[in-house]
Each structure stands twice: as C-alpha cells, then as structure tokens.
C-alpha positions in Angstrom: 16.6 -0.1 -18.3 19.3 -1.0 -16.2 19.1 -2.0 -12.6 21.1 0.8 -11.2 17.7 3.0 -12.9 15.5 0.3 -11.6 16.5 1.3 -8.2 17.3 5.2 -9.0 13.6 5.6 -10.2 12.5 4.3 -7.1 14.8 5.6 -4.0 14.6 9.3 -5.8 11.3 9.3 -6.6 10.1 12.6 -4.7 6.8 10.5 -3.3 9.4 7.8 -1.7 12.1 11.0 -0.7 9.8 12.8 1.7 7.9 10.3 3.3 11.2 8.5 3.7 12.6 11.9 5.9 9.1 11.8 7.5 10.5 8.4 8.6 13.6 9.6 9.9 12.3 12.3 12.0 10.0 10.4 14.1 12.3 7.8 14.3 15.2 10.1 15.7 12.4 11.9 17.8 10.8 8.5 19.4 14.7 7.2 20.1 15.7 10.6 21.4 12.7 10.8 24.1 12.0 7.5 24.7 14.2 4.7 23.3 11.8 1.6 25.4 10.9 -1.5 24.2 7.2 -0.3 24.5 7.7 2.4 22.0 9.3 -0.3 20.1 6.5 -2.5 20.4 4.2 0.0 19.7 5.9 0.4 16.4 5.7 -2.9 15.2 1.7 -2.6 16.0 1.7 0.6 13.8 3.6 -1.8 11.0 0.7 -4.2 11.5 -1.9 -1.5 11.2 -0.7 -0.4 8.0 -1.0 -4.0 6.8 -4.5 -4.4 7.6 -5.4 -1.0 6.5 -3.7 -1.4 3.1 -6.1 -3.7 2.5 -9.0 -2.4 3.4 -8.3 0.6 1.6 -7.3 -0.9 -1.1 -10.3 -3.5 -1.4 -13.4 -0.7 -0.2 -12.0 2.7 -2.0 -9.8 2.0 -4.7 -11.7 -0.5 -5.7 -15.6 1.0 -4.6 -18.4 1.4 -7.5 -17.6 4.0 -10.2 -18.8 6.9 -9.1 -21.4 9.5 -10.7 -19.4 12.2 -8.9 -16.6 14.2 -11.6 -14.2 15.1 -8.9 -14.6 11.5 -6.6 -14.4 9.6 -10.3 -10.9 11.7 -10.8 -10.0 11.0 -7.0 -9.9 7.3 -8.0 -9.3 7.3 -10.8 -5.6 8.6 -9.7 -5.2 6.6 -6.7 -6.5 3.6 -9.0 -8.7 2.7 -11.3 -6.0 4.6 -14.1 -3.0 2.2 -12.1 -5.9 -0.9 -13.3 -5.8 0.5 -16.9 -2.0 1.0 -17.3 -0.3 -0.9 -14.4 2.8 -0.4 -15.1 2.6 3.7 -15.6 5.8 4.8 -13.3 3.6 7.8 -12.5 0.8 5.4 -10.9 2.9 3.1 -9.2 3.3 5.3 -5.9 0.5 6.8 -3.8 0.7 10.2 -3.8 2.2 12.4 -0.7 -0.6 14.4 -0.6 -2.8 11.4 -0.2 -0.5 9.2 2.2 0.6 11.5 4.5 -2.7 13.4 5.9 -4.1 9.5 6.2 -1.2 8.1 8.3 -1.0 11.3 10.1 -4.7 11.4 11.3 -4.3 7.8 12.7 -1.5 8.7 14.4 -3.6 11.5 16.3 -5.8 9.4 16.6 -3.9 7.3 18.2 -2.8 9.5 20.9 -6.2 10.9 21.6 -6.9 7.3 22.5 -3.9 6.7 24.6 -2.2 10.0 25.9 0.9 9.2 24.9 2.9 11.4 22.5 6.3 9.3 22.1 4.0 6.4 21.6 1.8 7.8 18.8 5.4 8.7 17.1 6.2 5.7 17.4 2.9 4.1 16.3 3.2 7.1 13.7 6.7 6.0 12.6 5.8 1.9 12.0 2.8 3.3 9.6 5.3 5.3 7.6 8.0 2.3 7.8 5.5 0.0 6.5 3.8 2.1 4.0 7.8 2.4 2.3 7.9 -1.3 2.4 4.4 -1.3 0.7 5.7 0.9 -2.1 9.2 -1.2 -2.3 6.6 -4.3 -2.7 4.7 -2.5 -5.5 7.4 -0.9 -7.2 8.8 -4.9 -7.3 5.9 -6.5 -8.7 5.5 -3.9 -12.0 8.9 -3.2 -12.4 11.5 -5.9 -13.8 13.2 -6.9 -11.1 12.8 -10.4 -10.2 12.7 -11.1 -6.3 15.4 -13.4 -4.5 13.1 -15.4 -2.5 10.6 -17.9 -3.3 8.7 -16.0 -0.6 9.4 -12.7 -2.9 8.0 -14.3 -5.6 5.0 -15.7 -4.9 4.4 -11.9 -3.4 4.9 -10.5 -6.7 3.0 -13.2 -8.2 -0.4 -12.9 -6.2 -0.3 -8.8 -6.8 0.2 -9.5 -11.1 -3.0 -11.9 -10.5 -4.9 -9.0 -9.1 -3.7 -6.6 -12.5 -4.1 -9.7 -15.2 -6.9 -12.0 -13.6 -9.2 -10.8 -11.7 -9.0 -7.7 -9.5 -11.8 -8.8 -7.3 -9.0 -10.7 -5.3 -5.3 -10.7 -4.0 -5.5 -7.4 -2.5 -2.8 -7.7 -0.3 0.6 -5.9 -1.7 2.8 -5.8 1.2 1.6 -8.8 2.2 -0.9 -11.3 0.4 -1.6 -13.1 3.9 -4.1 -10.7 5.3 -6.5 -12.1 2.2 -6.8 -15.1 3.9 -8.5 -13.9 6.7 -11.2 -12.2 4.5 -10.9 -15.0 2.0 -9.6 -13.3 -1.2 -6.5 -15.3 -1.4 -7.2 -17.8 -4.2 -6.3 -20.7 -6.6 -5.8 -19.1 -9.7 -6.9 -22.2 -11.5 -10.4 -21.5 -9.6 -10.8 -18.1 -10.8 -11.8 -16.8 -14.0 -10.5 -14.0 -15.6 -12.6 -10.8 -15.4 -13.5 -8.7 -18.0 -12.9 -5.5 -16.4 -9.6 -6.5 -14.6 -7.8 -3.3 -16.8 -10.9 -1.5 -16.9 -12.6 -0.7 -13.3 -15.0 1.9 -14.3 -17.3 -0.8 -16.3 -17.6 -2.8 -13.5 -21.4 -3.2 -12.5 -20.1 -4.4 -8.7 -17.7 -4.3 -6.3 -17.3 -7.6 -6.0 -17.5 -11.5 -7.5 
C-alpha cells in the first residue's frame, strides 16, 4: 500500500472522523468561553489522565481473565483479545466510538461534579479526546508500515510489537511506554520469555506473569 493509503485509512477512518469533530467542538467551545491558561492547564491534565488510564484499561480489562460470560467474552474479545489474535486486522486497530466516547465523556462529568466548573471539564474533556487521537496515531504506527522518524518513535513502536510478539503480560503503554515504569512492566526483552498465549488471550490461566 502506498503511504498516501497509509494515511487515508487512518485520517478517514469514521472511528478517528468523529471523535476528531468531538475534538473540535470542545475545543472552539473552551476558547470561545474561556480562552485562560487554567483551562489550558487543565487540558494538559486531561492529556495526562488519558495516559494513565490507557493503561490501566488496557492492563485490568482488555487484558482480565477470560470470561465464562458469552456477551462479556464478545465485549473483549472486540476491544481485544481478537486485536491479540490478528494484530494487524485494520478493523481492530481502533477502539470503537461507541466504546470511547461514553468512557471519556463520563470522566469529564465527572470531572465537573467534582469541581463545578463547566469550561474546565471541557477542557479537561477536550485533553482526553486530544490524547486518545494521539493514542490511536501511536497504534495505528506500530501495526501499520510506516516506520517512525525518531529514535524516540521507534523505540515506542518497538515496546508496543513486544507486547503483540513476546509477551503480552508487559509493555502496556501505547501512547506512551513510560507509565510502565512506574508499575514495573517496562522490560528487557532479553529477560523475558516469550509467552505462549501472546496471540491467544483466551487460554491464558492468569492475568499475569
């Protein structure tokens, strides 16, 4: 494929299209009410949250103990455990709206029930959504060919193919493979052995090592 569909796939991808205008209207909301550097702070804290929660997610639900449940074994096995078996399935690459949306939206009203403040939870709103995007960019990167232009880049891309082809018990991190070192599931891959379920999740007896 060429690169020009490389990027196509992605940027018109309807998943990427309307949580991309979700984007855009809380940003043009938040500048057109409050345009501070609070608000602006407060979206950088919403892109930090997403980071953090990305992994969590991804660590404690995509990746919980198969469960004896049809339609919570189908749940995951669409947000994941299918994306384990075929990781490079365009249709599994990207979370899908109707997942992504009611979670980032709940933690933005969440948000403001905490704090009262409704350009603020936009804007708190609007970093989750900005940094989910990147998330997706990230993925899309790391099982697609297109080979990063930083070393940075591709040591990302790297780390996220360890979790696929090694051993899916670590390297959770997507966006960013530095929150495993604060819970300790960034690794030397020489240290790790390869797991036998890495493209198979449902035979796994545990959640983890």
């Amino acid at each position: 494929m060429s690169k020009r569909g490389l990027y196509r796939n992605f940027f018109l991808h309807s998943d990427i299209v309307i949580m991309a205008g979700v984007w855009i209207v809380l940003a043009a909301v938040v500048v057109n009410r409050d345009p501070s550097w609070l608000n602006a702070a407060v979206f950088l804290f919403g892109m930090a949250s997403f980071m953090v929660s990305e992994y969590m997610t991804h660590r404690f639900l995509f990746h919980l103990k198969t469960p004896k449940n049809a339609l919570a074994l189908k749940f995951l096995k669409r947000l994941h455990y299918d994306h384990h078996t075929d990781p490079n399935d365009l249709k599994l690459l990207f979370l899908p709206v109707w997942y992504s949306l009611p979670n980032l939206a709940f933690f933005a009203v969440l948000f403001y029930l905490v704090t009262g403040w409704v350009s603020a939870a936009l804007a708190f709103g609007a970093g989750l959504v900005c940094m989910l995007l990147f998330y997706e960019w990230k993925h899309y990167m790391a099982h697609r060919p297109i080979q990063p232009t930083t070393k940075l880049g591709r040591w990302n891309k790297r780390m996220h193919l360890l979790h696929h082809y090694k051993n899916e018990n670590y390297w959770y991190g997507v966006s960013t493979p530095f929150v495993d070192v604060l819970f300790g599931t960034l690794k030397d891959e020489k240290s790790v052995q390869t797991s036998a379920t890495v493209k198979d999740l449902e035979k796994r007896g545990q959640t983890t090592p």
